[in-house]
N, C-alpha and C positions, 0 to 999 in steps of 0.2 A: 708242136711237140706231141707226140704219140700216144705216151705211154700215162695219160694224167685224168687223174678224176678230182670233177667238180667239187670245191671245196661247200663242207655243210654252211646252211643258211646261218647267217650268225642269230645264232641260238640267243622325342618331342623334353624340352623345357620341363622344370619342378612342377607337378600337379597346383594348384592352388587349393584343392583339399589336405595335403601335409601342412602348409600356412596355417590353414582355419583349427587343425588338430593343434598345433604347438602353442597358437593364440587363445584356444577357447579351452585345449586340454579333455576336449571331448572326441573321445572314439564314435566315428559312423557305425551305422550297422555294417554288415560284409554284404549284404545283398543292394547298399545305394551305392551309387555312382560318387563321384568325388565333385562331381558341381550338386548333386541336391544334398551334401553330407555343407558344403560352405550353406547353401541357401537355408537348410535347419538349424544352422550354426547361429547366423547372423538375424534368423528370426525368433528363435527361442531360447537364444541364452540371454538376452535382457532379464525376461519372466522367469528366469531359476529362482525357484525359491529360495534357495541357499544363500544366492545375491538379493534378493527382495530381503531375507529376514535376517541378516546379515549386516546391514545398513543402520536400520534403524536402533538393533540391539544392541550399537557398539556403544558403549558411555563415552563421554569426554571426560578427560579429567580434571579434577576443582581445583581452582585455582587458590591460589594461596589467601587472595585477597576477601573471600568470599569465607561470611559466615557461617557460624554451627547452622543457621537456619538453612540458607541455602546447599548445605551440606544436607540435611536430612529431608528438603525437594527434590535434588537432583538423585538422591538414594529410593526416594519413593519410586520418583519416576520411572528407573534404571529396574526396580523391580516391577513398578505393572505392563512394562514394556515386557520384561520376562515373562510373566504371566498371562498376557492377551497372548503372547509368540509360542507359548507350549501346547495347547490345546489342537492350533495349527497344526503343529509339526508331529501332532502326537493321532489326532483325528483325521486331519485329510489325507488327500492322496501321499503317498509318497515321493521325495525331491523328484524333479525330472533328470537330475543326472543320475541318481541311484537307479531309477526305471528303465533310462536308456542305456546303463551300463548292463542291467541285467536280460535286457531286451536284448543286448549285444553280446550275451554269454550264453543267454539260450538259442537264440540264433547260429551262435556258432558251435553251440553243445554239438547237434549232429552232424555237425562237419565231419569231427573225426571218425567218426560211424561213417560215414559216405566214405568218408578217403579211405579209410580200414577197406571199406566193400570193393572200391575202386581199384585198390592193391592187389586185393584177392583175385579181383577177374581179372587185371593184368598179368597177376601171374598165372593166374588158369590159361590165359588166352595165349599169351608167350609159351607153355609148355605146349601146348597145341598146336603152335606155330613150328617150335622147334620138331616137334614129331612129325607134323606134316615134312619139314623140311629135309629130316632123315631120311623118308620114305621118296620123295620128289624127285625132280632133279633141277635144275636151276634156272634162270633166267632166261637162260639163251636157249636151253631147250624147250623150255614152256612158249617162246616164242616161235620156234622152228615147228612147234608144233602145231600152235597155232595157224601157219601159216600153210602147212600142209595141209590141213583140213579144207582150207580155202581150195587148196588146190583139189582136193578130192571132188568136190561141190563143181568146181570146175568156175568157179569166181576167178580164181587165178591161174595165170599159164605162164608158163616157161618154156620159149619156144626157140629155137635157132632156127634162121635163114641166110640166104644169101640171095643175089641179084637173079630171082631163078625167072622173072616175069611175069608171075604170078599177081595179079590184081590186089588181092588180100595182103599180103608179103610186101607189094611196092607200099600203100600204103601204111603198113608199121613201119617199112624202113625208115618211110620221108618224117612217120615221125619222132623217129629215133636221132634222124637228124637235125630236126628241130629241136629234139632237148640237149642235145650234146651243143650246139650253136650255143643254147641260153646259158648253159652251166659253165660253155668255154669260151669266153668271152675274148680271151687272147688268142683263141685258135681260129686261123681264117675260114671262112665257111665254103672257099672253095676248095678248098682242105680234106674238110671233113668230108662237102660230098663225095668227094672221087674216092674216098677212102671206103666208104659207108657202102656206096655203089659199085663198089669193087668188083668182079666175081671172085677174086683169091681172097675175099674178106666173108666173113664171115662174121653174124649178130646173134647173141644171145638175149632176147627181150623178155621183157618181166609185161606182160599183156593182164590185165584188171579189167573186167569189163566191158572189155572187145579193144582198151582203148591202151596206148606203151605208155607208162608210166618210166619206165628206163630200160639200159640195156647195158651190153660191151660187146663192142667193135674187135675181132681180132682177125689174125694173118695163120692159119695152121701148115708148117711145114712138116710135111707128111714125112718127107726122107731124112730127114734131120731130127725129125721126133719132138718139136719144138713147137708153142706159139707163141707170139709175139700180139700183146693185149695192146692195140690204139688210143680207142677210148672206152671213159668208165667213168657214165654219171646216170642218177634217180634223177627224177624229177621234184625242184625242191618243194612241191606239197606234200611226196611221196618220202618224205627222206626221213632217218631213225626213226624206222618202221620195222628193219629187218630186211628190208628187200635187197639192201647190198648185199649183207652175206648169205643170203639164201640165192640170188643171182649167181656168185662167185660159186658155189658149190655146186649147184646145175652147169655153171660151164665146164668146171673142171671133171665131173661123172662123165659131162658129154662130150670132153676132148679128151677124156682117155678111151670110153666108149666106143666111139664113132671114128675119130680122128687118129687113136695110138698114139698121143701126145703122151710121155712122158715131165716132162717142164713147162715153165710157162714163166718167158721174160718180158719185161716192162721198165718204158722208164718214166718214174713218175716226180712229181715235181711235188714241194715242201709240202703243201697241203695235204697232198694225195698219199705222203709216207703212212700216216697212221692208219688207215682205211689197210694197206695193202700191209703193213706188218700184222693187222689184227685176220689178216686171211692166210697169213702162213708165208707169207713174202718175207725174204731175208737180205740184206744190203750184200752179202758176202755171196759171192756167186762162184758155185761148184759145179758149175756144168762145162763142161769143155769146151772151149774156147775156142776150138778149132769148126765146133758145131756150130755154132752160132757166127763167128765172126763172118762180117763180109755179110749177111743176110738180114740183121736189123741195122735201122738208119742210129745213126749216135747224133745226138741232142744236148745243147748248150742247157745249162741248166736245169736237167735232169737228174735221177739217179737213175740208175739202173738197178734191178729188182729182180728179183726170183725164186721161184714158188718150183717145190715139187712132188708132183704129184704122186700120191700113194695108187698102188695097184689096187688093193684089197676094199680101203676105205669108203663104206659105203655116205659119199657125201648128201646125197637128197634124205639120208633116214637117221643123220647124225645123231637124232634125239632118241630114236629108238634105241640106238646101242648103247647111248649113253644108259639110259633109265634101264636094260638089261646089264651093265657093268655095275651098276650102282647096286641093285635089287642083287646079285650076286655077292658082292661084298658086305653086303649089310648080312647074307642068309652066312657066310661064315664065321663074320663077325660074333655072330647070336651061337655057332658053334663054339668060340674060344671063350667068352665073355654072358654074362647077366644083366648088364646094363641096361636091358631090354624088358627085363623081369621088372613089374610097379606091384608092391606089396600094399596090403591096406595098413591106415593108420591104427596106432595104438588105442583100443578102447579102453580109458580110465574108469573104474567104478568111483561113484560117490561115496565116502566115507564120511558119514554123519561122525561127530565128536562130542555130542549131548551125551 
């Protein structure tokens, strides 16, 4: 089948520091991990004070059977226990959970100060973003442009031939037909050579470094005003890079250029639909039927497809105009509108109230 391009390359459990926190009731710091917050857990909450003096100060209570005397033992006792335990809790260190509570609040005191500042340059850096993005233009052009540059350097070329004999030319062909072989796996490769090798065919190669990275194979009919696209595949090291549609917009400058192509039909198969709607290809075909019929092969399984081509539209410099349409409507914009206008903030004076 003809008209098809190579389809793209196909592109925990409960912490067990939540456990130790619900069981010990003790917050980690924010800067340990949740296994050295269990391993502090399980080696320093035995020695809590809280628990150590806690224990021994609890009284029991007297039994009924037990005299005034043992009553006024177990009261002595019950108070120099109080009295040895005060001096403790009054002179030494403070508990280890009050310490590590406050360890864990100073700790996280400058959090909020950080995340405050964090917020701050987020939003600095979003408004900067956005301003870039007003003045910019978008993805597809920042990549088209990229990609031009390449081409100015002369890293990359964008060349068409056909079977002219040429030594340099045979070799890109054969290996434009070695990548259309790999990407078309259902397409016979006697097929493709006699297609490839054609002299009424005609290649558009994406050449990187002396070496094809990809191409499209077409048929231009000069009197009909037509061509008709065979094959259409990158090579998949090469692919969502941009080379397909900067491929597709040098063949179309250079079959309306060179060729007087007005249209360009194809038929391409499931995969291949999204590639060629995103180049201007549309299912609905208005090109007269009487031109065409009878001159491309029709294929099971196919769609048929077509593109057409603008006169004016300068396709290899699409970024350029974009970024001068853009930069145009932003400079009237700025005529009807302020939006543009950033005032400084209000300076408050301090009002002392002594």
């Amino acid at each position: 089948m003809d008209g098809l391009a190579a389809p793209s390359p196909s592109h925990s459990g409960a912490t067990s520091g939540g456990g130790a926190s619900h069981r010990k009731r003790k917050l980690p710091p924010p800067s340990l991990s949740d296994a050295t917050a269990d391993e502090d857990d399980d080696t320093t909450a035995p020695s809590s004070p809280a628990t150590s003096l806690s224990s021994p100060s609890r009284p029991s209570s007297p039994s009924s059977s037990h005299s005034d005397e043992d009553d006024d033992d177990s009261l002595t006792t019950f108070t120099a226990a109080r009295l040895d335990a005060a001096p403790a809790s009054s002179s030494g260190r403070p508990p280890k959970p009050d310490s590590s509570s406050a360890s864990a609040v100073t700790a996280a005191a400058p959090k909020p100060d950080a995340a405050s500042a964090a917020a701050g340059d987020g939003k600095e850096d979003s408004k900067g973003l956005f301003t870039d993005n007003i003045q910019t233009s978008g993805a597809y052009s920042a990549r088209e442009e990229g990609l031009k540059r390449e081409e100015d350097t002369g890293k990359l070329k964008f060349l068409c031939y056909s079977n002219d004999g040429v030594d340099e030319h045979m070799i890109w062909l054969v290996g434009l037909k070695n990548i259309f072989a790999r990407q078309l796996p259902n397409m016979p490769k006697e097929y493709i050579v006699r297609l490839v090798m054609d002299r009424t065919h005609k290649s558009m190669m994406v050449i990187r470094n002396n070496n094809v990275v990809g191409g499209i194979t077409y048929r231009p009919y000069a009197s009909q005003r037509f061509g008709e696209i065979a094959f259409c595949a990158i090579t998949a090291d090469e692919q969502v890079k941009g080379y397909g549609t900067r491929l597709m917009n040098h063949l179309k400058q250079h079959a309306r250029d060179a060729d007087g192509l007005t249209h360009f039909l194809t038929y391409a198969d499931n995969n291949a639909v999204g590639y060629f709607v995103k180049q201007g290809f549309t299912k609905e075909i208005t090109f007269d039927k009487e031109r065409w019929q009878g001159y491309i092969k029709d294929y099971d399984g196919g769609i048929l497809m077509e593109c057409k081509i603008d006169q004016k539209l300068p396709y290899v410099d699409l970024a350029t105009m974009i970024r001068h349409q853009r930069q145009a409507i932003d400079e009237k914009i700025r005529e009807l509108s302020n939006c543009h206008i950033v005032y400084s903030g209000i300076d408050f004076q301090k009002v002392s109230f002594s």
